[in-house]
C-alpha positions in Angstrom: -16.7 -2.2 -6.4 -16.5 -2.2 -9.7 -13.1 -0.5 -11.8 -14.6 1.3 -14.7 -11.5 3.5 -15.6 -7.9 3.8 -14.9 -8.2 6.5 -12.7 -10.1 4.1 -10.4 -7.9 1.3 -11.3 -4.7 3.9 -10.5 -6.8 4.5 -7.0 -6.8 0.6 -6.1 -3.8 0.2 -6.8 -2.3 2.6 -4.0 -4.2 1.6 -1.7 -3.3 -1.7 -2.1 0.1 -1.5 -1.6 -0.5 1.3 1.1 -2.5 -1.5 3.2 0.7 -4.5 1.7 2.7 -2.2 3.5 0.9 -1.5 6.3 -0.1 -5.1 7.2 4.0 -6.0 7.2 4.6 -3.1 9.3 2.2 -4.2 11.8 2.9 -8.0 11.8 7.4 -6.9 12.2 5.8 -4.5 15.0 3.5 -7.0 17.3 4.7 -8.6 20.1 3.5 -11.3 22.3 1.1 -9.8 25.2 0.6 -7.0 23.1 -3.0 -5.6 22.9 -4.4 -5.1 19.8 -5.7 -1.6 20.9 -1.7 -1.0 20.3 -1.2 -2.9 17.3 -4.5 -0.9 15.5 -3.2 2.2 16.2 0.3 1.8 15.5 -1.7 1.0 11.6 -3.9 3.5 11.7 -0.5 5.8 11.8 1.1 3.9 8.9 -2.1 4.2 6.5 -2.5 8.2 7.8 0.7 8.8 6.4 -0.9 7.3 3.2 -3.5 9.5 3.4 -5.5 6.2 3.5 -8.3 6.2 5.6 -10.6 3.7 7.0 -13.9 3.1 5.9 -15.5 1.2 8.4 -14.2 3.2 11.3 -15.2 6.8 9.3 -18.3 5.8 7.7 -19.5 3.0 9.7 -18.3 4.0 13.6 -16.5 0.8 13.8 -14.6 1.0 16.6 -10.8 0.4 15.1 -9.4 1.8 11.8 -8.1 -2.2 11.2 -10.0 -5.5 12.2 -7.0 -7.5 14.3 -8.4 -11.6 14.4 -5.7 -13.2 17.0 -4.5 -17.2 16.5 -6.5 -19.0 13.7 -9.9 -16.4 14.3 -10.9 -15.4 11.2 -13.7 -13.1 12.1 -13.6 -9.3 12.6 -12.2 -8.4 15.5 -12.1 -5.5 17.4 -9.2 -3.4 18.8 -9.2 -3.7 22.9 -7.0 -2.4 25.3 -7.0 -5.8 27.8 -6.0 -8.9 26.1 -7.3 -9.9 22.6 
């Protein structure tokens, strides 16, 4: 994406602190043996209350509204219910 004016540059801004926020929040709030099913939705409450929304889950049908990589994955990982 490209910022052309401050508008959009005012835009990226909050929601850049919206998700700084909301990835804090969620790493204070996981627990060991926690699904990440939990852990996705307990974010996709924080950034709601943004008004945030997420694109890959609205415009994409990815299956989460975060992408949770457990240990030292670094790949996209999806939200499940029973274990990682």
């Amino acid at each position: 994406m490209s910022i052309t004016n401050e508008y959009e540059l005012s835009g990226m801004q909050k929601i850049s602190e919206a998700v700084a926020y909301t990835l804090k929040a969620m790493t204070q709030y996981a627990q060991p043996g926690m699904c990440t099913k939990d852990l996705d939705e307990y974010g996709a409450k924080i950034l709601s209350g943004f008004g945030a929304k997420s694109a890959s889950h609205l415009t994409y049908g990815f299956p989460g509204w975060t992408y949770i990589s457990v240990n030292n994955e670094f790949c996209h990982g999806i939200p499940a219910e029973n274990g990682f």
